[in-house]
C-alpha positions in Angstrom: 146.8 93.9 149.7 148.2 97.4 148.9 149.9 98.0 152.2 150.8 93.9 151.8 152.2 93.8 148.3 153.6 97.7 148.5 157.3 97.1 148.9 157.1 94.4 146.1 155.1 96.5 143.5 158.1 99.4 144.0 161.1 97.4 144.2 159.8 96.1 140.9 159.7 99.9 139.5 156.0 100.1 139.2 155.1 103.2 141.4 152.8 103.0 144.4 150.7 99.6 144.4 147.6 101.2 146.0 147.5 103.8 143.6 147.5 101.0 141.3 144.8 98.8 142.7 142.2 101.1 143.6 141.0 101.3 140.6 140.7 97.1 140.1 139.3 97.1 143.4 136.1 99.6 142.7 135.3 97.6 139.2 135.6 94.5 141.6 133.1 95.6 143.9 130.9 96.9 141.1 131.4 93.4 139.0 130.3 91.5 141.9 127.3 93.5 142.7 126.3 93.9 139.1 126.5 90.1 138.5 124.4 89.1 141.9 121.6 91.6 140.8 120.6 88.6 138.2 119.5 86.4 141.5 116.6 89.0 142.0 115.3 87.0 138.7 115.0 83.9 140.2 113.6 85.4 143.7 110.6 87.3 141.9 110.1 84.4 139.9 109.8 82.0 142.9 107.9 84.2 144.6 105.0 85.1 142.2 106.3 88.6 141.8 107.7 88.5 138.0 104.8 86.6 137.1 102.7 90.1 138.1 105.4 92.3 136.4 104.7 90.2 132.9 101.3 90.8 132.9 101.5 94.4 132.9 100.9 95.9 129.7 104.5 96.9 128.8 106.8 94.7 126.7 108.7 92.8 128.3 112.3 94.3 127.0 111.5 97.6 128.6 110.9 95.6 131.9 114.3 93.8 131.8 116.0 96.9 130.8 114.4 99.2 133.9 115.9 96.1 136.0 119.1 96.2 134.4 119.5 100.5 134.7 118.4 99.9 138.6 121.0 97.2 139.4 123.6 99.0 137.4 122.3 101.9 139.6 123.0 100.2 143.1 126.2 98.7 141.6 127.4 102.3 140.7 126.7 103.5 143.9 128.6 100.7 145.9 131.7 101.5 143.4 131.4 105.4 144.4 131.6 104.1 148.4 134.8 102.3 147.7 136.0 104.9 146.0 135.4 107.4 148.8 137.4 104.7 151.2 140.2 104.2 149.1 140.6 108.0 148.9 140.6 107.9 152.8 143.7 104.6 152.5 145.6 107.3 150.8 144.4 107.0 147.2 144.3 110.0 144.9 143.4 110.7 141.2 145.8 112.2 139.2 143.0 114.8 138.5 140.3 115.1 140.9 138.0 116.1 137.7 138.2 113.2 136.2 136.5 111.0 138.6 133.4 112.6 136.6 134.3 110.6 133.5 135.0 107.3 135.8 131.9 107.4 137.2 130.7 107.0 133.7 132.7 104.1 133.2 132.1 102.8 136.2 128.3 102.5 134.8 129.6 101.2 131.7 130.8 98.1 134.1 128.1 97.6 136.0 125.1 98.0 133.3 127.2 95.0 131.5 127.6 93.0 134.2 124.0 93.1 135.2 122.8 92.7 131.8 125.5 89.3 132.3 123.6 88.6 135.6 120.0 89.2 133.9 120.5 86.5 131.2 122.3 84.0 133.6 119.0 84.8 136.1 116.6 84.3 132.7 118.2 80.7 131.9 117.9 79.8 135.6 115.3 78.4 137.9 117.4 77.8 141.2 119.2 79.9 143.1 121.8 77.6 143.9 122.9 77.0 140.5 123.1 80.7 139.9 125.4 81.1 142.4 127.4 78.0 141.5 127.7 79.7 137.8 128.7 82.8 139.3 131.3 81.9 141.2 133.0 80.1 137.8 132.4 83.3 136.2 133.0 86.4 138.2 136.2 85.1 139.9 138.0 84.4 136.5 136.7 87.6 134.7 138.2 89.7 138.1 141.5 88.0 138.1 142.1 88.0 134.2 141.3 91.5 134.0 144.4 93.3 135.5 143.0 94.6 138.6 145.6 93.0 140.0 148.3 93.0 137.9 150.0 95.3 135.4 148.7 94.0 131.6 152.0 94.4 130.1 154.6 91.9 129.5 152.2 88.9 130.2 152.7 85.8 128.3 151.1 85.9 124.5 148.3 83.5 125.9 147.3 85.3 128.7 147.7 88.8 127.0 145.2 87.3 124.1 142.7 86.0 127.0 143.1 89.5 128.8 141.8 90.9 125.8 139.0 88.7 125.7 137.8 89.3 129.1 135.6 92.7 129.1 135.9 94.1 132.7 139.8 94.6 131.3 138.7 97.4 129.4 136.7 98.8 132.4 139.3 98.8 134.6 141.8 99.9 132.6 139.9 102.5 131.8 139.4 103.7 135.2 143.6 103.6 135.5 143.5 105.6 132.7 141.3 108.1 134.0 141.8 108.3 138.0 145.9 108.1 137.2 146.3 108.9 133.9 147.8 105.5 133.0 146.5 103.2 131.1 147.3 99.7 128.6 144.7 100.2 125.3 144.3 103.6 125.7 140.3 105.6 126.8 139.2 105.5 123.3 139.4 101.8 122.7 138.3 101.2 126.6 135.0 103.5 125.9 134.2 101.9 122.3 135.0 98.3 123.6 132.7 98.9 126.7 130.3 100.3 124.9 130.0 97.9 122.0 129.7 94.5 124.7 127.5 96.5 127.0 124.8 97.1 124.3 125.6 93.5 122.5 125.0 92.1 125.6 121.5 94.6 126.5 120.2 93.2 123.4 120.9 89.4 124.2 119.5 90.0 127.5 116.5 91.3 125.8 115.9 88.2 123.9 116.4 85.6 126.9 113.8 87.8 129.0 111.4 88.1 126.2 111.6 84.1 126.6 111.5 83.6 130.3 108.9 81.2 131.2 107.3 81.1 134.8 
């Protein structure tokens, strides 16, 4: 898509267009991991396996957040591999320090989206309605979130729905780190990630506190 979409994205005045998506690409990669991690629920439920892990005499918030930290783990860690191949496509941060930061936004991303993934997996008892919910979920939250797409001069609706989608802030503030670009600005990127990732820890708390098996 960058090599595809390059010519357009520069006769349009916006720069280099894989510069540009790198960034939405590596929060893809981590959003779709992150998400999917919620399916283990469901396996180790169906399985006998959670059953054992809810016995154990721990409560059971400290065993969804362990889950959550190890998913957003693995997602991290697929994110860092793109990122390593889209320095090879010719990618590079405006400051090669500051892919220390991203990688702590990139985190940010994934230990929301599995938290997402761990309440969806809680509610559910069958894998293929997970994946059905998913798919309604994740693609809308990717393509509404500017990965894509520059966020300025959309439409007042679909500037207010940006807003409203969380992986926006994630990838914008990866732009605003690796390039030194960015639409809300680090600060409100950092505090809005940080505010939905432990809003949504908390709610993923309660829904595993009432899974029953």
């Amino acid at each position: 898509m960058g090599y595809g979409f390059g010519s357009v994205f520069q006769r349009a005045g916006e720069g280099d267009y894989i510069e540009f998506l790198a960034p939405g690409i590596i929060g893809m990669s981590i959003i779709f991991t992150a998400v999917f991690s919620g399916i283990e629920v469901i396996w180790d439920r169906q399985f006998g396996f959670l059953k054992e892990m809810l016995a154990a005499p721990i409560p059971r918030h400290s065993i969804m957040i362990g889950r959550t930290l190890g998913g957003a783990t693995v997602a991290t860690i697929q994110g860092l591999i793109v990122m390593l191949i889209s320095f090879v496509l010719g990618f590079h941060p405006a400051s090669w320090l500051a892919v220390f930061p991203a990688v702590l936004v990139m985190f940010l991303i994934a230990l929301l989206f599995t938290s997402v993934g761990t309440i969806i997996g809680s509610l559910l008892s069958d894998m293929q309605g997970f994946q059905l919910i998913m798919n309604f979920l994740v693609m809308p939250l990717f393509f509404l979130s500017g990965a894509l797409f520059p966020l300025e001069g959309l439409p007042k609706a679909l500037s207010v729905i940006t807003k409203l989608d969380p992986l926006s802030y994630g990838i914008d503030g990866l732009r605003e780190l690796l390039l030194g670009v960015g639409h809300y600005g680090i600060f409100i990127d950092i505090a809005a990630l940080s505010a939905i990732t432990f809003f949504f820890l908390m709610l993923g708390g309660y829904f595993f506190k009432r899974i029953q098996i």
